[in-house]
N, C-alpha and C positions, 0 to 999 in steps of 0.2 A: 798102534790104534789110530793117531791121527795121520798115519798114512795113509790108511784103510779110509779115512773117513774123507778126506781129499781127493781118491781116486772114483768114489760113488759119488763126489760135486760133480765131477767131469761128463757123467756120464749123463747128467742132467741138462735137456733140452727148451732155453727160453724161447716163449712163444714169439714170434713174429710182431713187431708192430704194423699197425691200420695202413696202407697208403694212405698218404696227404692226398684231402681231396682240393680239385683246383681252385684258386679264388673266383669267385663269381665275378663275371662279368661287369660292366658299367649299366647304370640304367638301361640307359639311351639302348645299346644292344639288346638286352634282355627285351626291353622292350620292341624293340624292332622285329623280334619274332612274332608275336601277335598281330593279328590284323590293324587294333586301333594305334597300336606303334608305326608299323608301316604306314599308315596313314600321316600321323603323326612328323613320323621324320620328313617325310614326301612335301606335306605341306610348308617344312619348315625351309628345307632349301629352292623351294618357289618363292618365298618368300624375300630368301635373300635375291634371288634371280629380277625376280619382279622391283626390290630398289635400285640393283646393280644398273637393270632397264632404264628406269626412270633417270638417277644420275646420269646416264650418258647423253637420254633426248632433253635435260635440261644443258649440258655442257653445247650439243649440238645446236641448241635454239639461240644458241649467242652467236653465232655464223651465221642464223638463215637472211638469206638474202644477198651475203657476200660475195661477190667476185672470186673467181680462181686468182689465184696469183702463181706466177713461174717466172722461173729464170729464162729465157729466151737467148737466142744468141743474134746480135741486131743486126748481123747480115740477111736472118731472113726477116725482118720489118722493113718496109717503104713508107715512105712518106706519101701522108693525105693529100688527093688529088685539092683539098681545100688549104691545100700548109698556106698559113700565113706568116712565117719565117721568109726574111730577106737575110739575102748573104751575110751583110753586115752583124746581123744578130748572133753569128759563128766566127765572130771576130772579136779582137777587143779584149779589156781586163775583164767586163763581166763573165763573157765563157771563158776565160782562163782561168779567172776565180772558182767558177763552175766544174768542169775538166780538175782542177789541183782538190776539191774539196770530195768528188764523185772518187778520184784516183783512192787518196785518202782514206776514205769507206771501204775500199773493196768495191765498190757500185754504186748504183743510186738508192739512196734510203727511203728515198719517195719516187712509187712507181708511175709508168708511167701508162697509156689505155691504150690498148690496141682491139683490133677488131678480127677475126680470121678471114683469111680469103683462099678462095676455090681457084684453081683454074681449069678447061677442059682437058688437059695434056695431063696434068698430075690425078685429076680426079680418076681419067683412063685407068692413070698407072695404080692406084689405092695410094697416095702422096696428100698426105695432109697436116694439119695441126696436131693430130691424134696420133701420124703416124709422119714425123719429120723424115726428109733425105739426109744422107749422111753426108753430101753436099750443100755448099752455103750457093747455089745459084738463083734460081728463081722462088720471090718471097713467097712467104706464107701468113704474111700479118703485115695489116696498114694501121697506121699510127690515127690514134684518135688525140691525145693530146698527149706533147711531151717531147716535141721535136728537137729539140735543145741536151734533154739529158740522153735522148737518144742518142745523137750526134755524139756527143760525149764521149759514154762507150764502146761505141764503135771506135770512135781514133783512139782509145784507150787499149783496145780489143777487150771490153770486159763484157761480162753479161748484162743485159739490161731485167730489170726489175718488173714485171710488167701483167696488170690486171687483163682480163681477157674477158671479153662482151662483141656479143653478135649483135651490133645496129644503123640502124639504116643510114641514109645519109643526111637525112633533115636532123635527126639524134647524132647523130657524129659532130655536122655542125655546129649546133648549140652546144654541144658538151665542150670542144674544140675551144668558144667563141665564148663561155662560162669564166672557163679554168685559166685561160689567158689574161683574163677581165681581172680575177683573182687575184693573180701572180702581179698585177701591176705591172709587169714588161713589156709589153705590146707597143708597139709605138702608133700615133694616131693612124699614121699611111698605111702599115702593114692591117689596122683593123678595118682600113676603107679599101683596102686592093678584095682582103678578104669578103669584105660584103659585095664586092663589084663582083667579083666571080660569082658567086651564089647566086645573084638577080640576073647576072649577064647568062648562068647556064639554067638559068627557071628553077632552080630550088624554089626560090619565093618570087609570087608576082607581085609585090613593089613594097617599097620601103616601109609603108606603115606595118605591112603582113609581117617581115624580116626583124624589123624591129618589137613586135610583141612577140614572136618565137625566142628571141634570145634576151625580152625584160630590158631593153633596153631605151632612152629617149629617143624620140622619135628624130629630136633637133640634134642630138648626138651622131647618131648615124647617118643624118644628112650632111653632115662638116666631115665624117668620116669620106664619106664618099665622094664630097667636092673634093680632097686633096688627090684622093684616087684615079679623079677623073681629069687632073691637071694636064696639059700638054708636057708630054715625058720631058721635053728641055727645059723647061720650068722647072720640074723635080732636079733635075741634072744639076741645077744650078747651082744647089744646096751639097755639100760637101757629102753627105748622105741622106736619105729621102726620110731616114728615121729621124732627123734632125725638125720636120713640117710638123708644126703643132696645131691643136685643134682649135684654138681663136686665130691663126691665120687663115683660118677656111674661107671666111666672108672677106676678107681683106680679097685674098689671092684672086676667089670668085670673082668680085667685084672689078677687081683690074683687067680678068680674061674677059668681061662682058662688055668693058667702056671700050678697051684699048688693047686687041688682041694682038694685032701687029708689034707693037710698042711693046710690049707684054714678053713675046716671043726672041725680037731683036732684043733687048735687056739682057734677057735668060740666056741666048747664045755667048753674048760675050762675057756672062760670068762664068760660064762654061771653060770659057776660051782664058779666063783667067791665071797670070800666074802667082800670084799674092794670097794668101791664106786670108779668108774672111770669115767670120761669125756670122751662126745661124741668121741673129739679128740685122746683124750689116746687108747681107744677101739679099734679107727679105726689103728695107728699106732701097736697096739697089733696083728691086724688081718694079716695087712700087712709086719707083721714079723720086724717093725722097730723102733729103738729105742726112747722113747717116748720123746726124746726132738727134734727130728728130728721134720722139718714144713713138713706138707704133706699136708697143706691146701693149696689150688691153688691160687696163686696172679691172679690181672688184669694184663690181658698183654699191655705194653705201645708201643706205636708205634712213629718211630724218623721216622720227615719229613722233605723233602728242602725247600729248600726257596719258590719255586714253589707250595708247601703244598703236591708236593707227596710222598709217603710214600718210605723209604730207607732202614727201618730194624724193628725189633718189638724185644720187648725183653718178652722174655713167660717164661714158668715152666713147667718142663717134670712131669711125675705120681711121679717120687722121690721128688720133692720139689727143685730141683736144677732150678738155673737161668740160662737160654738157651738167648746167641742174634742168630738171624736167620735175616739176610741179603738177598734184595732184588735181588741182582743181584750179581755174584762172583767176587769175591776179589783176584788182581794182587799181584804175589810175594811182591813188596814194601808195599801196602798198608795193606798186611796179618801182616809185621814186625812191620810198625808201630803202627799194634791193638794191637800187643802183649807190643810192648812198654807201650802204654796208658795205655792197661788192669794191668801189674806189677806195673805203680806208681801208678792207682786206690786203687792196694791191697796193698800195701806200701812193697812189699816182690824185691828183685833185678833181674833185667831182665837177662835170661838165653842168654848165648853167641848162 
């Protein structure tokens, strides 16, 4: 019987279960089939697009205005027809120090301005800034400021650092005659040879023009340019021409105007020297005066009242003598009793 009853189980058919149906979708899809979905999502990745935008023009607007900068290879840079670089200033521990700290780096850390230049031959060929030779022969970039770490690189053979601006030549010079200023290295001569080219090729028609271009004293660059304009043996005389400082200007002037002859004969035979002399000595030699004499110009101090205005100034004439010069003139009494002060000063007896 329970056989019978186990073999009619068998023959019994259970029904099928339902297929699983899929899980639904995420919103965001679901919705994306509808219009107001498509809409929906459309706006939402403009959205992102539209701040992605903005983040970049505000990263960009911290550049605007910057110069390119590239690596250049300074065979194709020359030097500004205005270089106010003397040999000397690629000699010495300061460019050595230079040269050993540039090496050091890999390069120059502080680049240097250069400008591009055209020529007809290369322009022919499509040879440019844009589209360098694969030869290092004729340049393609003239030096606006930076002649030194130029130099540098090149005997290094390393690349030079180098911002890149297209300007003329009155902006070259001022930028040039700026940055130098800055740097503190210029030596008086080198800043008056460079003004004398500028005036002597018509950049500027005269010293006062030249000197509001580059902010500068007007009395400044007139001392610049007396040493500039010294008779080259006169410079000779001086162990190096960077050695001429800017309070010998009037001196040196003053000697070419009285006693040019004298002046000249001096300067040869310091030339002609075999003795190592100081800048100092030189100058005293030129100046026909004995070399223990000071011919270096003190500050001048100035005596105020109590009020703080000014009452007298005590200076140094071209000789090195100490001059007071008083404000306003001085009564019979008050003349006796300078002289008194000034004799206990000098500890010598005052004259009846």
């Amino acid at each position: 019987m329970a056989k019978k009853l186990f073999e009619k189980a068998g023959l019994i058919q259970m029904p099928m279960a339902a297929p699983k149906e899929p899980a639904p979708k995420p919103t965001e899809d679901v919705r994306a089939k509808t219009a107001p979905g498509s809409m929906l999502h459309f706006m939402t990745a403009q959205s992102t697009a539209i701040k992605e935008a903005e983040t970049l023009r505000e990263e960009l607007s911290r550049y605007e205005g910057a110069l390119p900068v590239r690596s250049l290879d300074p065979r194709l840079i020359r030097p500004s027809a205005w270089a106010n670089r003397h040999a000397a200033s690629f000699e010495g521990p300061d460019f050595a120090a230079l040269k050993e700290e540039i090496s050091a780096a890999g390069g120059n850390v502080q680049p240097i301005k250069v400008r591009p230049i055209e020529t007809p031959r290369r322009a022919a060929e499509g040879v440019g800034p844009s589209n360098p030779p694969s030869d290092a022969g004729e340049p393609l970039y003239e030096i606006v400021f930076g002649h030194r770490r130029h130099r540098a690189c090149l005997e290094l053979g390393l690349p030079v650092l180098s911002m890149v601006e297209a300007v003329d030549e009155q902006a070259l010079f001022v930028a040039m005659e700026r940055e130098n200023r800055a740097r503190k290295d210029l030596s008086a001569w080198e800043q008056g040879m460079m003004y004398a080219r500028a005036l002597d090729a018509g950049l500027y028609a005269s010293n006062r023009q030249l000197a509001a271009a580059i902010g500068r004293d007007l009395g400044d660059v007139g001392k610049a340019l007396s040493l500039a304009r010294l008779p080259k043996a006169v410079v000779d005389a001086f162990a190096s021409p960077l050695d001429l400082q800017f309070r010998w200007a009037k001196l040196l002037n003053d000697a070419q105007q009285k006693d040019p002859d004298g002046l000249l004969a001096r300067a040869k035979a310091l030339a002609a020297r075999t003795e190592a002399l100081g800048a100092k000595q030189v100058l005293a030699r030129l100046l026909d005066q004995d070399d223990a004499r000071p011919v270096a110009q003190a500050e001048d101090i100035a005596v105020h009242n109590a009020l703080g205005g000014r009452v007298a100034v005590i200076t140094t004439d071209e000789q090195g003598r100490t001059v007071v010069r008083f404000e306003r003139p001085l009564d019979p009494q008050q003349r006796a009793a300078l002289a008194s002060a000034l004799a206990e000063f000098l500890g010598v007896p005052r004259a009846s």
